[in-house]
C-alpha positions as CSV (number, residue, x, y, z in Angstrom):
1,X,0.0,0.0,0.0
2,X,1.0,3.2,-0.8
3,X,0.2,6.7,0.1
4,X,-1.6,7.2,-2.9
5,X,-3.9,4.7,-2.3
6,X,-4.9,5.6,0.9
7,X,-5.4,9.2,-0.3
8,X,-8.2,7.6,-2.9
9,X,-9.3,5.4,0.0
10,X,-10.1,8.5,2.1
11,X,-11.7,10.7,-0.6
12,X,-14.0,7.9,-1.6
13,X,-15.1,7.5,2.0
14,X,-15.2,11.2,2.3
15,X,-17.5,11.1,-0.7
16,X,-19.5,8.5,0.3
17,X,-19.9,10.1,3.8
18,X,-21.0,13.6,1.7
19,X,-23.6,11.2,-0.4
20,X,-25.0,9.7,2.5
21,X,-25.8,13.1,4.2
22,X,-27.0,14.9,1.0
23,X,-29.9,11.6,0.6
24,X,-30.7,12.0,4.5
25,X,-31.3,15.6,3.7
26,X,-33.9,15.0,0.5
27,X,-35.5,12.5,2.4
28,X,-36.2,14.5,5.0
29,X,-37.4,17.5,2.2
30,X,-39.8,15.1,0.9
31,X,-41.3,13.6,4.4
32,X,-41.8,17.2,5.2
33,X,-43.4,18.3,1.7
34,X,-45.7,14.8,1.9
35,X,-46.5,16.4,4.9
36,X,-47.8,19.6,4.4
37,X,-49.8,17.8,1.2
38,X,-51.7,15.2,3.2
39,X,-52.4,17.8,6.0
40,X,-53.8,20.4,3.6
41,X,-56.1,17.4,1.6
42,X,-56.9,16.6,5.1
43,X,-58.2,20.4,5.8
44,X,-59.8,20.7,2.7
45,X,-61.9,17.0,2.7
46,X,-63.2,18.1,6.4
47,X,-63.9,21.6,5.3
48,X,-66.0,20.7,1.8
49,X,-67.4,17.5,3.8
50,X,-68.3,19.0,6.3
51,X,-70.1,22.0,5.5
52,X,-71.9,20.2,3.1
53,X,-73.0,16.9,5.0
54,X,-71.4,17.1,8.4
55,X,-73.1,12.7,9.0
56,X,-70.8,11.9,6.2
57,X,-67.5,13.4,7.9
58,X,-67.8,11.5,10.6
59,X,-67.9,8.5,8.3
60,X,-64.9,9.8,6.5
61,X,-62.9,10.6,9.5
62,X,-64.0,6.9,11.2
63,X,-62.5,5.4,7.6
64,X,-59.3,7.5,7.6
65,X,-58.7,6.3,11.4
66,X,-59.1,3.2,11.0
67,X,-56.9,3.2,8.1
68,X,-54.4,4.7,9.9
69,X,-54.4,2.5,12.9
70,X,-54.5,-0.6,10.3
71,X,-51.2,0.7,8.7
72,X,-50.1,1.1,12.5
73,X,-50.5,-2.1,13.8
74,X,-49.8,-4.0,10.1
75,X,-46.1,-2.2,10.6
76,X,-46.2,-2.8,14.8
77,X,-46.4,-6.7,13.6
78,X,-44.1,-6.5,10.9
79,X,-41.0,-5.1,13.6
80,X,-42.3,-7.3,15.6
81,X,-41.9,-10.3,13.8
82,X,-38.4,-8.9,12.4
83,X,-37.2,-8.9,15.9
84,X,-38.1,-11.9,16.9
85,X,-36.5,-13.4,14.1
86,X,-33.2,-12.1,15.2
């Protein structure tokens, strides 16, 4: 080994350490833009649904609950299971 080589090895690692942090940061731009998106279709369904038929908003919020605490539990078992594997 030569000093060369190690001064590749440490630049790629450098590089891949930049890479890593730059795909942490879009991932965390896009959580934050699904975000704002689902939020503001949630305003808007329980404004336009509820002004106009406030019986079927409760529907619609019981099915987006329950839809939510399906996905909950669905991923509650799946860690489970993973760690129980291990």
């Amino acid at each position: 080994m030569n000093a060369e080589y190690l001064t590749k090895l440490i630049e790629h690692e450098e590089k891949k350490k930049e890479k890593a942090f730059e795909d942490a940061r879009d991932l965390r731009k896009h959580q934050i833009g699904r975000l704002i998106i689902f939020s503001l279709l949630f305003v808007f369904v329980v404004a336009f649904i509820g002004l106009t038929n406030p019986n079927t908003l409760t529907e619609v919020l019981k099915g987006i609950v329950l839809f939510i605490s399906g996905v909950g539990a669905g991923l509650g078992v799946k860690s489970y299971l993973d760690r129980k594997k291990d």
